[in-house]
N, C-alpha and C positions, 0 to 999 in steps of 0.2 A: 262536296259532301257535307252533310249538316250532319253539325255534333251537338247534342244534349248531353249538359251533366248537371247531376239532379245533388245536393247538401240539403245537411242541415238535419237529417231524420236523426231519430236516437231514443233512448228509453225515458220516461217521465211516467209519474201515477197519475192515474185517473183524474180527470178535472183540472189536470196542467196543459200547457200550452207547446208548440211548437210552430216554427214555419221554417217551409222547406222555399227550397230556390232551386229553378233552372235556368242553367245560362247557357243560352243558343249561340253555338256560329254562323258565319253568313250574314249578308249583306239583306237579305227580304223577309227579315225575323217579322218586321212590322206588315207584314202582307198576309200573313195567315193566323187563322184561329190557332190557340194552345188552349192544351187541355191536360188534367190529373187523374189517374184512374189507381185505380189499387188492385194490391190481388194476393188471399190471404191464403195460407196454404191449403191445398187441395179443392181451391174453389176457383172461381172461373175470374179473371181480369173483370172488374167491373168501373164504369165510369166514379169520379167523384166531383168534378167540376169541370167547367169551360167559360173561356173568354172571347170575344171577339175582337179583330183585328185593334182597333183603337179605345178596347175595353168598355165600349158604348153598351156590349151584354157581355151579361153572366150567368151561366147554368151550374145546378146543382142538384146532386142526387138528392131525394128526400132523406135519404139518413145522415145526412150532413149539414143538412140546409139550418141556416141558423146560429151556427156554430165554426163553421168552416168560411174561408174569404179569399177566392183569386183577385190576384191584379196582375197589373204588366207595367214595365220601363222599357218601353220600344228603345228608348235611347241608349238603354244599358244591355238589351237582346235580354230580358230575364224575367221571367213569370215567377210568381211568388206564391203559396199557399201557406195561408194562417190558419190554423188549426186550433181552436180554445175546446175549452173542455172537452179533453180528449176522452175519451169510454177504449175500455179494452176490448171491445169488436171494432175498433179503430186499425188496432193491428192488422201492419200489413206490408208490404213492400209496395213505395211508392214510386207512381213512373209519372214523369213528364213526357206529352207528345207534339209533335206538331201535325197540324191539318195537311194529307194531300192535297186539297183544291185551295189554290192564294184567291181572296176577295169573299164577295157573298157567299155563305153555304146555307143551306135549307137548315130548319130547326132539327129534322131528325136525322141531321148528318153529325151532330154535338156528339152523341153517344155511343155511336159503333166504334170499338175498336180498330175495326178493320179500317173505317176513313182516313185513319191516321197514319204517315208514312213514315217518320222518323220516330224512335223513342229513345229517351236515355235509359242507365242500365239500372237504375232504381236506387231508392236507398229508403234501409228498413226505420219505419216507424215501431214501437212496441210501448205499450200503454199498459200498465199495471195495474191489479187491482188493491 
Protein backbone atom coordinates (compact mmCIF):
# COMPACT_ATOMS: atom_id res chain seq x y z
CA UNK A 1 0.00 0.00 0.00
CA UNK A 2 1.34 3.45 -0.80
CA UNK A 3 1.42 6.18 1.78
CA UNK A 4 1.70 9.97 1.03
CA UNK A 5 2.21 12.50 3.74
CA UNK A 6 2.10 15.89 2.59
CA UNK A 7 4.19 18.99 5.40
CA UNK A 8 5.18 22.05 5.43
CA UNK A 9 1.56 24.17 4.64
CA UNK A 10 0.83 26.84 7.13
CA UNK A 11 -0.39 30.50 7.30
CA UNK A 12 2.17 33.43 5.79
CA UNK A 13 0.78 37.09 4.16
CA UNK A 14 0.58 37.67 0.79
CA UNK A 15 3.66 37.61 -1.36
CA UNK A 16 5.45 35.29 1.21
CA UNK A 17 6.74 31.89 0.44
CA UNK A 18 6.15 28.32 1.34
CA UNK A 19 7.14 24.79 0.18
CA UNK A 20 5.41 21.88 0.89
CA UNK A 21 6.80 18.15 0.80
CA UNK A 22 5.44 14.70 0.18
CA UNK A 23 7.19 11.73 1.15
CA UNK A 24 6.11 8.58 -0.69
CA UNK A 25 6.49 4.84 0.54
CA UNK A 26 7.21 2.11 -1.59
CA UNK A 27 9.86 0.89 -3.52
CA UNK A 28 8.53 2.34 -7.43
CA UNK A 29 8.10 6.02 -6.18
CA UNK A 30 10.48 6.73 -9.21
CA UNK A 31 8.05 4.91 -11.86
CA UNK A 32 5.18 7.29 -11.78
CA UNK A 33 4.14 10.85 -12.43
CA UNK A 34 3.22 13.01 -9.05
CA UNK A 35 1.37 15.66 -8.90
CA UNK A 36 -0.31 18.83 -6.48
CA UNK A 37 -3.79 19.78 -6.72
CA UNK A 38 -5.73 21.95 -4.37
CA UNK A 39 -9.24 22.32 -3.25
CA UNK A 40 -10.54 25.45 -1.59
CA UNK A 41 -13.73 25.33 0.31
CA UNK A 42 -16.74 24.63 -1.56
CA UNK A 43 -15.03 24.30 -4.80
CA UNK A 44 -14.11 21.56 -6.83
CA UNK A 45 -10.27 19.72 -6.25
CA UNK A 46 -8.39 21.44 -8.95
CA UNK A 47 -4.92 20.39 -10.50
CA UNK A 48 -1.83 22.73 -9.56
CA UNK A 49 1.09 21.08 -10.93
CA UNK A 50 2.88 17.86 -12.30
CA UNK A 51 5.97 16.05 -12.81
CA UNK A 52 7.19 13.48 -14.62
CA UNK A 53 8.88 10.29 -13.78
CA UNK A 54 12.58 11.54 -13.93
CA UNK A 55 11.39 15.29 -13.62
CA UNK A 56 12.37 15.68 -17.43
CA UNK A 57 8.45 17.65 -17.41
CA UNK A 58 6.52 19.92 -15.54
CA UNK A 59 2.99 20.94 -15.72
CA UNK A 60 1.13 23.97 -14.34
CA UNK A 61 -2.10 25.39 -13.91
CA UNK A 62 -2.15 28.89 -15.43
CA UNK A 63 -2.91 30.45 -12.11
CA UNK A 64 0.30 29.39 -10.70
CA UNK A 65 2.50 29.20 -13.57
CA UNK A 66 5.43 31.38 -12.68
CA UNK A 67 5.27 31.51 -9.26
CA UNK A 68 4.88 27.94 -8.11
CA UNK A 69 7.90 25.13 -8.84
CA UNK A 70 7.63 21.15 -8.54
CA UNK A 71 10.56 18.95 -8.38
CA UNK A 72 11.35 15.46 -7.17
CA UNK A 73 14.37 13.34 -5.18
CA UNK A 74 13.47 9.88 -6.57
CA UNK A 75 16.28 9.04 -4.04
CA UNK A 76 14.52 10.38 -1.18
CA UNK A 77 10.55 9.04 -2.54
CA UNK A 78 9.66 13.02 -2.13
CA UNK A 79 8.04 15.79 -4.37
CA UNK A 80 8.46 19.06 -3.35
CA UNK A 81 6.36 22.30 -4.18
CA UNK A 82 7.76 25.85 -3.87
CA UNK A 83 5.17 28.37 -3.71
CA UNK A 84 6.66 32.23 -3.79
CA UNK A 85 4.43 34.85 -3.91
CA UNK A 86 1.66 33.44 -2.50
CA UNK A 87 -2.05 35.57 -3.12
CA UNK A 88 -4.86 34.64 -0.86
CA UNK A 89 -6.96 32.66 -3.64
CA UNK A 90 -3.77 30.45 -3.02
CA UNK A 91 -5.77 29.30 -0.04
CA UNK A 92 -6.50 25.89 0.10
CA UNK A 93 -5.86 22.47 1.31
CA UNK A 94 -3.07 20.99 -0.45
CA UNK A 95 -2.95 17.29 -1.74
CA UNK A 96 -0.08 15.40 -3.12
CA UNK A 97 -0.85 12.29 -5.70
CA UNK A 98 0.54 9.72 -7.38
CA UNK A 99 -0.14 8.62 -11.04
CA UNK A 100 -2.23 5.19 -11.52
CA UNK A 101 -0.40 4.34 -14.71
CA UNK A 102 3.90 3.68 -13.98
CA UNK A 103 5.91 5.04 -17.10
CA UNK A 104 4.69 7.27 -20.22
CA UNK A 105 1.09 8.97 -19.73
CA UNK A 106 -0.43 11.02 -22.34
CA UNK A 107 -0.52 14.96 -21.81
CA UNK A 108 -4.07 14.99 -20.92
CA UNK A 109 -3.79 12.25 -18.28
CA UNK A 110 -1.59 15.32 -16.00
CA UNK A 111 -4.83 16.96 -14.95
CA UNK A 112 -7.72 14.63 -14.10
CA UNK A 113 -8.12 13.87 -10.67
CA UNK A 114 -9.61 10.81 -11.23
CA UNK A 115 -6.00 9.40 -12.99
CA UNK A 116 -4.64 9.55 -9.83
CA UNK A 117 -4.70 6.47 -7.38
CA UNK A 118 -3.08 7.38 -4.18
CA UNK A 119 -3.33 10.79 -2.44
CA UNK A 120 -2.17 11.98 0.79
CA UNK A 121 -4.44 13.63 3.37
CA UNK A 122 -3.49 17.22 2.77
CA UNK A 123 -2.23 20.04 4.59
CA UNK A 124 -3.87 23.47 4.66
CA UNK A 125 -2.07 26.40 3.05
CA UNK A 126 -3.72 29.96 4.23
CA UNK A 127 -2.32 33.18 2.73
CA UNK A 128 -3.38 36.37 4.18
CA UNK A 129 -4.08 39.55 2.96
Amino acid sequence: QVQLVESGGGLVQAGGSLRLSCAASGRTFSAYTMAWFRQAPGKEREFVSAISRSAGTTYYADSVKGRFTISRDNAKNTVYLQMNSLKPEDTAVYYCARHTTAGYIDISDYYLPSRYAYWGQGTQVTVSS
